[in-house]
Every structure is written in C-alpha cells, then in structure tokens.
N, C-alpha and C positions, 0 to 999 in steps of 0.2 A: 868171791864173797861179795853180794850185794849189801848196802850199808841198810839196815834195820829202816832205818827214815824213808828212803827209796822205797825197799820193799812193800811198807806201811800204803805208802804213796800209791803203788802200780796196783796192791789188792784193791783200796777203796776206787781207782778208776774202773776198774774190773766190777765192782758192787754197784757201779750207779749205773754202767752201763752203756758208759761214752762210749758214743760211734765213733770206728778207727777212722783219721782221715780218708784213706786213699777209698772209704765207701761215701765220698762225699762230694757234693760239685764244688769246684772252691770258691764260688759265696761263701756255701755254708760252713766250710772249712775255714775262711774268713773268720767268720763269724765266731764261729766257736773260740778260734784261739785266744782272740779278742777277749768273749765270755769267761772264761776259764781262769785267765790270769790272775783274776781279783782273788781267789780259793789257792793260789801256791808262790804269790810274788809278795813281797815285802807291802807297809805304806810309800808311798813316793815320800824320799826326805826335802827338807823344803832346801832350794838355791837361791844362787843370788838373785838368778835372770831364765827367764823360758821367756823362748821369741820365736814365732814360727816367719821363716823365709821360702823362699824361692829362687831356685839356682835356674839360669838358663842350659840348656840341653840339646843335643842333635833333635831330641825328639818330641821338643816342648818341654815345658817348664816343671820343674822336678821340687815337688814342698820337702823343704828340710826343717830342723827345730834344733835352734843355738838353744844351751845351755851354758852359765857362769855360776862356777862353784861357791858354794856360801862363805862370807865376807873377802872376795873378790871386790876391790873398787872396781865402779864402772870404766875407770881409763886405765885400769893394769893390763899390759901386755903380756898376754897368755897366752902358752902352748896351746894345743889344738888337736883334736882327735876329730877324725872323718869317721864314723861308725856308720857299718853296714849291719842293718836285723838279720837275721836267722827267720827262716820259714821255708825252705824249701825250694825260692826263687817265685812260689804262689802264694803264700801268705805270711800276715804278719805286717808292722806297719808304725809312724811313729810313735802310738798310743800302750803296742803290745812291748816296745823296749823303752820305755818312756822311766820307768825305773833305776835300769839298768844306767841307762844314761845318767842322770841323776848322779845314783851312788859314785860313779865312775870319775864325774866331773868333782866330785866334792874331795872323794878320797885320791885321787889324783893331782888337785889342783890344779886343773886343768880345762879349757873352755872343750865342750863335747857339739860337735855339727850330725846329727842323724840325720841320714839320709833315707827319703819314701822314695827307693827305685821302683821301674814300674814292674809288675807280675807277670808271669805267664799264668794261664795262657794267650792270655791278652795280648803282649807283647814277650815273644822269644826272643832266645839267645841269640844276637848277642844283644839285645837291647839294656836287660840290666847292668850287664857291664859299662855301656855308651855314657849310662844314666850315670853309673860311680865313678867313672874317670872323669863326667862335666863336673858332679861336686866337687870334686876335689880341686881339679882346674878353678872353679869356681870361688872357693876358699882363699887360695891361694893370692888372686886376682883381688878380692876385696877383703884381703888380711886386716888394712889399716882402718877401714872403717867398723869392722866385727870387732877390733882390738883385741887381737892375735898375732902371734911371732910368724910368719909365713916359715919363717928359720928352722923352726921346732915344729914342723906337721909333722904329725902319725895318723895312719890307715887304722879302721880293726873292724872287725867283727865274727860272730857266731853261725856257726853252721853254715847256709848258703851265703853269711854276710861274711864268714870268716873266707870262705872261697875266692868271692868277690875282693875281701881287701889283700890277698895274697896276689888275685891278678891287676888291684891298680899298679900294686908295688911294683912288676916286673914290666907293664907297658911304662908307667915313671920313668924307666930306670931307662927302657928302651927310646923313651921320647926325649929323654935329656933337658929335659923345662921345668919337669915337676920333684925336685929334691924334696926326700921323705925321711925321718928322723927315725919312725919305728914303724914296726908291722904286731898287730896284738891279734891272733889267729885263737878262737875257741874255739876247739870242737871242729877244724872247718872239712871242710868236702874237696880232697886234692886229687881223685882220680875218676874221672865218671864211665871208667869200664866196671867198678863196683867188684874188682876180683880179689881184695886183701881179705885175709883170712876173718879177721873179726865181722865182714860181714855176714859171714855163716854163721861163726862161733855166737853172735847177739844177732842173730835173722830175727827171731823171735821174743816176745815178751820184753819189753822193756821201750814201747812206748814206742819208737821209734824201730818201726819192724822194714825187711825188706821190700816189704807191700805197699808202703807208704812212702818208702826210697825211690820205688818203681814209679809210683804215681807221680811224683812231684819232677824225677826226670823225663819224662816220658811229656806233662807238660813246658817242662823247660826247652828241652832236646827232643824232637821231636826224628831229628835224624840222626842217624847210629854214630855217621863219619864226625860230626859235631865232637863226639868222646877223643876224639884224638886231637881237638884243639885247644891247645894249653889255655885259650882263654875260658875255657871249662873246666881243663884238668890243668891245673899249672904244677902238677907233679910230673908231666908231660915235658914242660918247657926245657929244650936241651942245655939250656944256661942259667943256670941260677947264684952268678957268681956278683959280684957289686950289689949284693941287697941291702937293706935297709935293718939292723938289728928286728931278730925276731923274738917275740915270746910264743909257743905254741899250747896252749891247753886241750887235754883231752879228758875224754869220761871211759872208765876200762869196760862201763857193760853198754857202749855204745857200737853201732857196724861202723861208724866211720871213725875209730879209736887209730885203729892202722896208717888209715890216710895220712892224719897229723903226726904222727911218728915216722911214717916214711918222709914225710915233706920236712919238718925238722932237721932229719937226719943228713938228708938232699942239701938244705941247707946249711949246714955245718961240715958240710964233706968240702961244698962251695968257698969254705970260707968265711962264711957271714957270723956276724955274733949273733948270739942269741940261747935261749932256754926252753927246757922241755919240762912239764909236769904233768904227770896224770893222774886227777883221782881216781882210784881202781874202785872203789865199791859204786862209784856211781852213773848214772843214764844220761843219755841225752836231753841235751837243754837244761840240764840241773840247777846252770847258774843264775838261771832268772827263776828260781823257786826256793828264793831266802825265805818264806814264812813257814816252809813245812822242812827243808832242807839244812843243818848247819853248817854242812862243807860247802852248801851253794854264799855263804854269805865269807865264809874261807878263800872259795876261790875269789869273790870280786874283789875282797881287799889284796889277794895276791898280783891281781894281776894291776889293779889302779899302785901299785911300789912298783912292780916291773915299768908302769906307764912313767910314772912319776919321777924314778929314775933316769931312765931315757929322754927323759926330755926339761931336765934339769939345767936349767942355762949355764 
C-alpha cells in the first residue's frame, strides 16, 4: 500500500515529465536535484547559527556547514551530529539537505556538521569515505572551539550518506581514536551486490528505480570486486560487534528497504543497541519532502528523539 500523498507525488512527476536521472550527465543530475527541492522540502526553520567551514582532508579541503539549534547560547556545549547527504555518492550537496539539517539541529538540540564529500565521478571510491572519516576526525579535533561535546558525537545520514555514516562507525571503532555516541542510518545503501529481494519487488516506479541504482554505482564503483569491500557494503564487514547505538530508517516502497533491515538486524544479532522503523507506505528520500509528504515531517521528528535521546548527557 503506497500512501495517497506519495502516490499524488510519483503521478504529478510522471505529468511534468522529469527526466529519470540515470538519462542524465551528473551536472545536470546535479542540477536538477538541487532545482526540485524547493516544489517538495519544507521552508528552512530559522537557527541559532549557519557557518560554513572547511575540514582538512587526505584530499584537500572538504566545505562543511555548522548548524546551532534555535535559542542555543553561543557557549553552550552541544552534542554533535556529522551528517552525510543522500545522492547517490554523485549528487546532492550542502544546499539540497540544508533543511534537513536545520530541523534536525532544532528538534534535536543538538549542533548538526554537514558534510560536502566529494562525487563521483569525479572522485571514486573510496574517496567519499577518505572525505567522511577527515570530518569527523575533524570535528572531533576542534570540538572546543565549534562548542561541542567531542563526548557526545553521532554519525548519520540518508541513502548514500546513510552508507557513508555506517562505515565511519565501523573504521571509528577499528581505529580506536574516534568514540561515537550514535549512528542515525535512513534509508542507507548496505550491500552493493544489490541482491535483496526488495530491489526487484520496488525495481520500478517509485522514483528511485534499479536504473538509476545502476547509474550512480556504476559512477561510484566502477569495479565489480569494489562490492565485496565493506567500505561499500558494510553489511559485508565480518564484525559488527562494539557499535555505536543504532537507529535504522527505511521506506517499504524503496529497493534499498531490505538493506537497512538486514544491517539492523546484523546489528542487533552483534549486540549493539539500537531501533528499527519502517514506513511501509512510503519511497525513497521521503524524508526530505515535508511540504507535500506528512509522514516525511513524522519521520524527522522521530528520528531528531532517537537523536536527542542518545545523546542526552
């Protein structure tokens, strides 16, 4: 059962006529997502503080953008979230979760760091990861001057960001330098041989098709053996035990629905605390489409209480 709003949603893209990505070069794939946002994402709520920075990186210098939640004082010592965007690993960028963040940091209470890893196919695998593990390192290192808990970091993000922050978690854990307080997984992308059932069962129609999965790995991962490296699939990694509490979000008419319930699952077999929710009537990236969406403004409040909780001093 697709939710009425959704459905609403996928006929009127179907009427105007938008080109699917994966027919697109990713400029204009860029471009578009960018374009689009403004027709399905809320207004940005106003915060305390938007500051755009610059983390150093194996690969040059990485823009990122503080957020401090509304009536935060400038010297309150705040949690912290490293937030990775959703796009595929090609697109998408601070301006297309600039939103998100926002709401996150507010309903939260909590400081939000977005990270602009860099794209493929400009930069492959494993370059986005290089990019998410310096922010974080990054963060960490200048806690006291950001006026943040180093104490109380959490990882998260959506789709390819939610990927991304499932494998800072597990290099953290492996490096033994970077202690992380939570992991906030939407939607994210845990296996890239792409064989769980729901990628068949939602191949089609719902925004996010197998064609457009194909396209964006295909710039990402360019080579096949790449899929068997947990720093792509970290439903892969044979040890997934000392994590970091999880919360996992999924969407049931999404292909990668499976992912996040087997990785979940993986992680609670592990050991690890943590929570599973899916909403079943709804698509991929829902959650950054609170203006036409009501369950997408559902899920952000669920998950900024799982955040908030977790990182409750």
């Amino acid at each position: 059962m697709l939710h009425p709003q959704a459905r609403a949603l996928l006929d009127l893209v179907e009427q105007r006529g938008l080109p699917p990505t994966h027919t697109l070069s990713p400029a204009e794939a860029r471009a578009l997502y960018r374009e689009r946002r403004t027709f399905t994402q809320p207004d940005p709520p106003e915060v305390a503080l938007v500051r755009n920075l610059y983390a150093e990186g194996p690969h040059g210098a990485i823009p990122l953008r503080l957020y401090r939640p509304l009536g935060a004082a400038p010297d309150a010592l705040l949690p912290v979230l490293v937030y990775y965007h959703g796009g595929g690993w090609v697109i998408g960028d601070l301006d297309t979760h600039d939103v998100l963040c926002r709401e996150l940091a507010n309903m939260a209470g909590c400081a939000v760091v977005s990270v602009d890893y860099r794209m493929a196919p400009e930069h492959r695998f494993p370059i986005a990861v290089d990019d998410c593990m310096a922010a974080a390192y990054w963060v960490r290192r200048n806690a006291a001057s950001l006026w943040v808990d180093a104490a109380r970091l959490a990882v998260g993000g959506d789709s390819a960001g939610g990927n991304l922050a499932a494998v800072v978690a597990l290099a953290a854990r492996d490096a033994g330098d970077l202690p992380l307080a939570f992991q906030l997984l939407i939607y994210p992308a845990t296996d890239q041989r792409r064989t769980a059932p729901s990628h068949q069962v939602n191949a089609q129609g719902y925004l996010l098709t197998a064609d457009t999965i194909g396209y964006f790995h295909d710039h990402y991962l360019p080579d096949p053996a790449h899929d068997l490296d947990w720093r792509a699939s970290p439903l892969l990694h044979d040890d997934l035990t000392r994590l970091p509490p999880a919360f996992v979000l999924t969407a049931g008419h999404d292909p990668l629905c499976d992912e996040g319930l087997m990785y979940s699952q993986r992680l609670a077999e592990a050991g690890n605390r943590g929570a599973y929710v899916c909403f079943a009537r709804q698509i991929h990236g829902f959650i950054l489409m609170g203006r036409v969406l009501d369950e997408a403004n559902a899920a952000v409040s669920l998950c900024a209480a799982e955040l908030r909780r977790a990182l409750a001093a």
